[in-house]
C-alpha positions as CSV (number, residue, x, y, z in Angstrom):
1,X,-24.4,-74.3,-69.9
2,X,-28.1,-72.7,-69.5
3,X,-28.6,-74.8,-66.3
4,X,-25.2,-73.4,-65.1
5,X,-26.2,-69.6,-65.9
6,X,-29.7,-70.3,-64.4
7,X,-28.1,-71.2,-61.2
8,X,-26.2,-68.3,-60.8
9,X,-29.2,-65.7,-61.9
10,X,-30.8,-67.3,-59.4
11,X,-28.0,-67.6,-57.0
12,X,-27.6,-63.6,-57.7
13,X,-31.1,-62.7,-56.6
14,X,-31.4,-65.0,-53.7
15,X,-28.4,-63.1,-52.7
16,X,-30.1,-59.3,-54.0
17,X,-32.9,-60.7,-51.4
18,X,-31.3,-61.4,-48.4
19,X,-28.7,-58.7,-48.4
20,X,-32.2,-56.4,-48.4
21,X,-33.6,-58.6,-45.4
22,X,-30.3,-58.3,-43.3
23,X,-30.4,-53.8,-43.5
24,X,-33.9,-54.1,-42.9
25,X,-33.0,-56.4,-40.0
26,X,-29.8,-54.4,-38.9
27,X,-32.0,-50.9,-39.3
28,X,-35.2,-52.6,-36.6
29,X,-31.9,-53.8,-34.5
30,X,-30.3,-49.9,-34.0
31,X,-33.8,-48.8,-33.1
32,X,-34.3,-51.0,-30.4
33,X,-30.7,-50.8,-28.9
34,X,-31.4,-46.6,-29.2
35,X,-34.4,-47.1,-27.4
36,X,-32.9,-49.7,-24.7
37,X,-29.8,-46.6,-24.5
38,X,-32.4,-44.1,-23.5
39,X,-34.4,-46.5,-20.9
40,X,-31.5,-47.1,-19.2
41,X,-30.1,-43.4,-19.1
42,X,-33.3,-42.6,-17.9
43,X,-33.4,-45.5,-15.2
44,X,-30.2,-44.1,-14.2
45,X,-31.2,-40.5,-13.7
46,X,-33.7,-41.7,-11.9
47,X,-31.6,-43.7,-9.9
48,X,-29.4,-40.9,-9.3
49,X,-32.3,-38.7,-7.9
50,X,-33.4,-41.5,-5.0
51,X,-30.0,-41.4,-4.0
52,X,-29.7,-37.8,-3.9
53,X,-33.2,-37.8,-2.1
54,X,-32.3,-40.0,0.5
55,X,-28.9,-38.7,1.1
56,X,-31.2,-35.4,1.5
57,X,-33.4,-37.4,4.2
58,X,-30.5,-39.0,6.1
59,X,-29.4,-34.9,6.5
60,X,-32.8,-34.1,8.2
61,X,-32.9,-37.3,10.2
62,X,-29.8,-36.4,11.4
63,X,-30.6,-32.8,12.3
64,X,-33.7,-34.0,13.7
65,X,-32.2,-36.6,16.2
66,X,-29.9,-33.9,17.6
67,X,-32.4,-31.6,18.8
């Protein structure tokens, strides 16, 4: 009977233990998808701007080649 209780305390913590690694794990996961969100909102506004900016320079090409 004391090998069977040992086996579940020890059981218990190994369990105590890894639930502890796994929000540690899943806290370091949020972070880095957070910070991929914002990278790719600001590659997007970014992209967003070159388009704008060329759609601006196609306008003055335009303009320029009818004069």
């Amino acid at each position: 009977m004391k090998t069977v209780l040992k086996i579940f305390v020890f059981l218990f913590v190994f369990g105590l233990v890894s639930c502890r690694d796994t929000e540690k794990e899943s806290e370091e996961t949020k972070a880095i998808v957070e910070q991929i969100e914002s990278i790719e909102n600001e590659a997007e506004k970014v992209s967003e701007e070159i388009e704008s900016n060329a759609n601006e320079l196609e306008k003055s090409l335009i303009e320029l080649d009818s004069i």
